[in-house]
N, C-alpha and C positions, 0 to 999 in steps of 0.2 A: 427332539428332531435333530438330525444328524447334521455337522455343521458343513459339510455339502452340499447338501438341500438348500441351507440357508443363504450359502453363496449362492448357488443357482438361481434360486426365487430374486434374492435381492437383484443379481446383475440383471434378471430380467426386467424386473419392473423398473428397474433405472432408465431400462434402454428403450423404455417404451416412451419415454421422453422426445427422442431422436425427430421422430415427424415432426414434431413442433416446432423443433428448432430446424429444421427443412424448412418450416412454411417464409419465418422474419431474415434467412437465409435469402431466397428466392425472391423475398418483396419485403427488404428493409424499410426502404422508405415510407410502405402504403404502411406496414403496419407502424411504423411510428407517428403517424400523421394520425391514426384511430386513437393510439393510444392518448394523443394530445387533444385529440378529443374528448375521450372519458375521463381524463381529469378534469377540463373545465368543467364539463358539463355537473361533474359529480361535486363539486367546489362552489355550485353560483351562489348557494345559499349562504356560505361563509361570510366573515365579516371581510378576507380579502376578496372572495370572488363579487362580493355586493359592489367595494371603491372602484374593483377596475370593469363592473357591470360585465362577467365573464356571462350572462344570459345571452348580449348578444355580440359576443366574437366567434365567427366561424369558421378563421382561416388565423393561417401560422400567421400570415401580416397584420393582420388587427392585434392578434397577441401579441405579437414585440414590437409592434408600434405601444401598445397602450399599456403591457406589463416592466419594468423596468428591472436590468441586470440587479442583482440584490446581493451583498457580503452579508455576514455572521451578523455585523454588528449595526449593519441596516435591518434585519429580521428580527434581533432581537426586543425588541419590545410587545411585537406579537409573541413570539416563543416564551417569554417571559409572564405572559398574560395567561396563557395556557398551563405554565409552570404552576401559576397561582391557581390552576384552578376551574380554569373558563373554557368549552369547549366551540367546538363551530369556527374557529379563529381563521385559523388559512387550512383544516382539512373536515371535510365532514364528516368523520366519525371518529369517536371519542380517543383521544393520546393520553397516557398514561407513561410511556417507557421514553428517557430523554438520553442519549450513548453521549456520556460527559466524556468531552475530547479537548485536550489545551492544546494539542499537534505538537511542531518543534520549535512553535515561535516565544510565548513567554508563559507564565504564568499562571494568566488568567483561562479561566476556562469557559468552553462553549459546553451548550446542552442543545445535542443535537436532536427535535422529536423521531418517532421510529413508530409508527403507528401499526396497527393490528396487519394490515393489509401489507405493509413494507416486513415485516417480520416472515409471515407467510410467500411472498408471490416474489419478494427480494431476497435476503437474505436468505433463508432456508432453503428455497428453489434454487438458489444459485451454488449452494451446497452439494444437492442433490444434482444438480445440471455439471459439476467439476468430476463428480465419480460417474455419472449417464456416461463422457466425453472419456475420460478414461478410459472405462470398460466396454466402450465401442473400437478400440481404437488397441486393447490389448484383453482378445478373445480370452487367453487364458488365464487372466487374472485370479488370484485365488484371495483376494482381498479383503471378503468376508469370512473367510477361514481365522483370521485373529481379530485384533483392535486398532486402533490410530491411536496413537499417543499423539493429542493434542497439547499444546501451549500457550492458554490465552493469557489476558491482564490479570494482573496482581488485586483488584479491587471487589469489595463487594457492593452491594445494592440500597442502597439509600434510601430513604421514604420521605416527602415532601409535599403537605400539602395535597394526598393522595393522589402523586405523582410519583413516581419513580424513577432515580436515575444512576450509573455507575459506568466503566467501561464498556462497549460494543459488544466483548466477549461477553463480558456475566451476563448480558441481557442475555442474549441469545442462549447461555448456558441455561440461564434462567429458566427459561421458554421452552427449552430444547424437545423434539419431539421424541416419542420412545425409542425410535428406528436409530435417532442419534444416540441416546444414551447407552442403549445395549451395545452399541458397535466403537465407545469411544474409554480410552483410560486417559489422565489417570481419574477416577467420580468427581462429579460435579464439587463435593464439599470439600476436597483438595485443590482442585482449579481454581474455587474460588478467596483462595486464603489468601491475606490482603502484603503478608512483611515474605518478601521474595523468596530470601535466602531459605529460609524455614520451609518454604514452598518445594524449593527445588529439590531438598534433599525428600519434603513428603512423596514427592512426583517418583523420584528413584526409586523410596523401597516399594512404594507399589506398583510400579510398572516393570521392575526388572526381571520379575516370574510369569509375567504377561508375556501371550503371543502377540508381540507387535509386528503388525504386516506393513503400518503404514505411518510416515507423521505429517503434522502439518500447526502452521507455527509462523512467524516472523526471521529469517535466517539468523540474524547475528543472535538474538536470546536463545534459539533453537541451539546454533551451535554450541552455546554456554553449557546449556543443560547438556548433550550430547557430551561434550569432553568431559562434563563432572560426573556423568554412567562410566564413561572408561574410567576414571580414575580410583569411580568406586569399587566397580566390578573384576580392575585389571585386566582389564580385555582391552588388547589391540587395536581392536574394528567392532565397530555394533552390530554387524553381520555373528559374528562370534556370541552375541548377549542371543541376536532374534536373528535366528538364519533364515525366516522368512519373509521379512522386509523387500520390499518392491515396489515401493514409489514416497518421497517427499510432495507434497503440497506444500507453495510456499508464495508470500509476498509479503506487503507493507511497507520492503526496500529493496532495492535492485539485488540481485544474487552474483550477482559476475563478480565482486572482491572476492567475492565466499567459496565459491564454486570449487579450487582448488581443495581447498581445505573439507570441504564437505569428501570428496574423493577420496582422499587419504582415510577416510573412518568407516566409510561403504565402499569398499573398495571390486566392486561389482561391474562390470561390464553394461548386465542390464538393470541395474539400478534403475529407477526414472524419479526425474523432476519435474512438476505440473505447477504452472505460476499462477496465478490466480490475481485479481485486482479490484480489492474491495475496502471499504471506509465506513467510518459509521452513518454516511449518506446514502449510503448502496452498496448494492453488489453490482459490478460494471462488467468484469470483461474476464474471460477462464482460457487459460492454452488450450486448444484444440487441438492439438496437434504430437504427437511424440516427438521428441529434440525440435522444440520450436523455441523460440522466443518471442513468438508475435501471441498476441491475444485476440482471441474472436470477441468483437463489441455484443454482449447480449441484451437486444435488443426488447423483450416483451416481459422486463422488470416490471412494470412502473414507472420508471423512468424514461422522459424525455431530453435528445442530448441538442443541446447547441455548442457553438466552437469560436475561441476569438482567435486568430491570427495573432500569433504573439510579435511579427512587426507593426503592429497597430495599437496592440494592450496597452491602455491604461492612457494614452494618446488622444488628441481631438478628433483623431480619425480613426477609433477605434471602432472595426466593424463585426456582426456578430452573423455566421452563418449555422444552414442546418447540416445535418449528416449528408443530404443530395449533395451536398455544396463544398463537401472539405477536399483538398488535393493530397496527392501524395507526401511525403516526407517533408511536411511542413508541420514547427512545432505550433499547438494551436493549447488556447487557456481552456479548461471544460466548463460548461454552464449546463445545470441540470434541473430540470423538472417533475419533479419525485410526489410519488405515492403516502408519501408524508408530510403535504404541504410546504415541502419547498420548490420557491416558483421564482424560477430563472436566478437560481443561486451558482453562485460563482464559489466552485470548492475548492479553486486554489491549484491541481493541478495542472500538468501540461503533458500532452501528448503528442504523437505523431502516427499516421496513419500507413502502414507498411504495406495492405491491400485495400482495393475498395469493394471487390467482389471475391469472398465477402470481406466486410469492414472489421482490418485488424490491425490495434493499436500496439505499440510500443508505451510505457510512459515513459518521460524523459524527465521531469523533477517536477518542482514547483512555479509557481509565478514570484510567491517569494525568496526562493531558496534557489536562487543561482545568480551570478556576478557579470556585471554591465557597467562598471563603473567608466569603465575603458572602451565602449563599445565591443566588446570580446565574445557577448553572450553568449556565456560557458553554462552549460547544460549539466544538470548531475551525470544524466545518461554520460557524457563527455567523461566527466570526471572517474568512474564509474569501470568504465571501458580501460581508460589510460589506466588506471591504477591495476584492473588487472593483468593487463600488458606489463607493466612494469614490473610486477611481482613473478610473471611466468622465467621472462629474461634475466631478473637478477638472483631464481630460485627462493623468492620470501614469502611470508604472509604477514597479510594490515587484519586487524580487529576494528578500527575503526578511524575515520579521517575526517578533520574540517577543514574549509578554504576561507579565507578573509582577500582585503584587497589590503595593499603597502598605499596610501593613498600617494599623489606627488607631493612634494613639499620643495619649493626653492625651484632649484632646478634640474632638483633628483626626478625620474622617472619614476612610476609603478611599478607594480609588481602584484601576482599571489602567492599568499605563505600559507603551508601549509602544515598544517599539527595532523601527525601521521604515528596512530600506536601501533608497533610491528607484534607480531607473536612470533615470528622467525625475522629477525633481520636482517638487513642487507651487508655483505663481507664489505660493499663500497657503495656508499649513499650519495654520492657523486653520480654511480652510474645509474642507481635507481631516481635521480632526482634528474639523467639525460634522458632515458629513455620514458619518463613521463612527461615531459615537455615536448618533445619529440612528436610522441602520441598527439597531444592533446593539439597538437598543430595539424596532423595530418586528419583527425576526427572532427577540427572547427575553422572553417576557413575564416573567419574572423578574429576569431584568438590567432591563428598563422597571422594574417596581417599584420596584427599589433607586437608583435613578436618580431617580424622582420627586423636583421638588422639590429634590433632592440629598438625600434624606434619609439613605440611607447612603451612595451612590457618590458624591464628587465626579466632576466632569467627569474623563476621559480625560488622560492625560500623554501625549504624544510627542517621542519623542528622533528627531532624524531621524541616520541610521548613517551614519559617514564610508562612503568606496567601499571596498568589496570586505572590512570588516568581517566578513559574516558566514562568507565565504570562510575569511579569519585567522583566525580562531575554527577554524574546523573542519580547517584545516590544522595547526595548532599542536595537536589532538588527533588526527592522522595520520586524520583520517577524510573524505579528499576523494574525491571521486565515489562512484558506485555506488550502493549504498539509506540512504548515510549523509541522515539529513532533522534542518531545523533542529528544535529542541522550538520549537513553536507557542505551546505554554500551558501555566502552574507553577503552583503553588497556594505555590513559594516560589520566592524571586529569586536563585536560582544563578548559574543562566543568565546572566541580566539585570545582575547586578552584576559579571560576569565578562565582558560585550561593555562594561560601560561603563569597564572599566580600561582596555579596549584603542581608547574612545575618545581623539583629542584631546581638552584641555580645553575649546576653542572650536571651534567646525565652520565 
């Protein structure tokens, strides 16, 4: 069959998606309110749905009156029961697949379930719902004319207990359905090859004779790989390797450090960027939009959302609302209710909502990854923003950056310091450390506060990072490629004091 056809056919049946996603457009709230129905309902028999008697809660209030916010390390003893073996536990039909994730906090790792139903109606539809929104949105695409060169985790698939667990990506590669397979390079059995470096170069020589039309990936590793095809190939621009390239899908980390630098390699006018916002809890929220930076909330995953007001998080007065209930441009903590048995889990990030009609989010960081020592709370998004402001003004590019707090001592003031590895540096790191300070005032009115004057912030510290520091770091914790991401922001200096061992003492 002629691969004209195949685009054709494919961009149709993608788009035949589109009404449905009209329907949770036009009536978000009723259908999330259904939806929080069929999970109960489908869960009473569980051993969670029996304790909180989900037979007879009918309405959202009996549920969060009677179901209680829940972390990793509150769940895990049921997810750990299930690990061993035991099914019925918190979903009613049988788990098998666990997307093992440590995040950016320490060591230890979570096993997140991902059941039959979360694989299919989540993740994979939200695949299929990111290229639907695309090629609604860009008639001419010719997309299925080549391949995606994809970028997942470094890991392969574990056996347990006849349970199975590994990165988010292998599952899913795992699993992948044929539609995906024929349409992705580089093969599953290169994807999933576990020591990186050996990875990237296998990724290269098979993908460099591939018609790549499209990637999609995590930015900062994408770009790694990216610059090591030019280096391989001697080509300029990746335009030059696959002159039919026309569009990145990308998340896992904000893209605005990046964005410059992606430019200079696709140096294309209509290039396009499609962000996407998924974890190994879900798939949550896809750009709708061509040059957007907001994400449309998808709303008829499986998942049910609730939102905590991050001036209340974590506080005696911490309150939890539903999607009717969120306002604008307030950062709120996410709380999900997923097709996987988790119920009223608290995943850690933090968003904000840029419309309500319909409901489109920004994400702004974590609940644990951002700084409040000082009352300042400095948002990644914040941090994020400023850096690439400051890179546009002083013509550089960052690879990668963390913030700490200078705590007070005596009757020294604060501060944050920050370890910043350049790939192009600043001629004068004075002006890039004014016009980031600057930024990050006029983007936080309470970091500006604390800043006034100096009156509690002193100025800004920067360390600028020997090369390939933050690499060393994250290899010496076996955690290179995939969704492994630097921590951005600490409210303590782990981090920070553990890149500056592995500084020289002079740079």
């Amino acid at each position: 069959m002629p691969l004209s056809i195949i685009n054709s056919f494919a961009s149709w049946v993608l788009k035949q998606r589109i009404h449905q996603i009209e329907l949770f457009l036009k009536y978000p709230n009723e259908v999330q309110e259904e939806l929080l129905h069929n999970l109960i309902t489908a869960s009473e028999n569980t051993v969670i749905g029996k304790k909180y008697e989900f037979s007879t809660i009918s309405s959202y209030q009996t549920f969060a009156e009677r179901v209680p916010i829940a972390t990793y390390e509150e769940l895990q003893p049921l997810i750990e029961r299930t690990r061993l073996g035991e099914q019925n536990v918190f979903w009613e039909t049988p788990i098998k697949w666990f997307a093992k994730s440590s995040g950016t906090t320490n060591a230890k790792s979570k096993f997140i379930p991902v059941s039959n139903e979360a694989l299919e109606d989540c993740h994979y539809k939200g695949s299929k719902d990111l290229l639907c929104l695309y090629l609604n949105n860009n008639e001419d695409s010719e997309l299925f004319l080549g391949k995606s060169l994809r970028l997942g985790g470094s890991s392969q698939i574990y056996e347990n207990n006849n349970t199975f667990f590994g990165d988010l990506s292998a599952i899913l590669i795992e699993n992948m359905p044929i539609w995906a397979e024929f349409s992705s390079t580089p093969s599953s059995k290169t994807s999933l090859m576990s020591e990186w470096e050996t990875k990237i170069a296998a990724i290269i020589n098979e993908t460099k004779n591939e018609n790549v039309t499209s990637f999609a990936g995590v930015p900062s590793w994408m770009l790694v790989l990216m610059n090591k095809v030019l280096e391989n190939t001697g080509k300029q621009s990746l335009l030059e390797l696959w002159p039919n390239l026309e569009v990145y899908f990308h998340g896992g980390v904000s893209f605005s450090p990046y964005k410059e630098q992606y430019k200079k390699i696709l140096p294309s006018k209509d290039f396009k960027y499609y962000e996407i916002y998924n974890a190994s809890e879900g798939f949550f929220a896809i750009q709708d939009l061509n040059n957007s930076s907001d994400l449309l909330l998808m709303l008829d995953y499986g998942i049910f959302y609730e939102f905590i007001p991050m001036d209340t998080f974590g506080t005696p007065n911490q309150k939890v609302v539903r999607l009717a209930d969120v306002e604008l441009n307030k950062n709120y903590a996410i709380v999900i209710t997923t097709n996987s048995g988790l119920w009223r889990y608290l995943i850690g990030d933090t968003v904000r909502f840029t419309s309500l009609n319909p409901y489109r989010i920004r994400v702004t960081g974590r609940t644990k990854h951002h700084i409040n020592v000082f009352g300042e709370e400095l948002m990644v998004e914040n941090t994020d923003q400023a850096i690439a402001k400051a890179c546009q003004v002083t013509q550089t590019e960052v690879i990668d950056y963390t913030v700490a707090p200078i705590f007070m001592q005596d009757k020294e003031k604060g501060a944050h310091e920050w370890m910043i590895e350049f790939k192009k540096k600043p001629a004068d790191v004075g002006l890039f450390q004014k016009v980031l300070d600057e930024t990050l005032q006029t983007l936080n009115s309470d970091y500006e506060a604390k800043r006034y004057n100096n009156m509690t912030l002193n100025p800004l510290v920067i360390n600028v990072a020997r090369e390939n520091l933050f690499y060393d770091w994250l290899k010496e914790r076996d955690k290179l490629g995939g969704q492994h991401k630097i921590p951005r922001l600490s409210n303590q200096r782990d981090y920070l004091e553990q890149l500056k061992e592995m500084q020289p003492t002079k740079i």
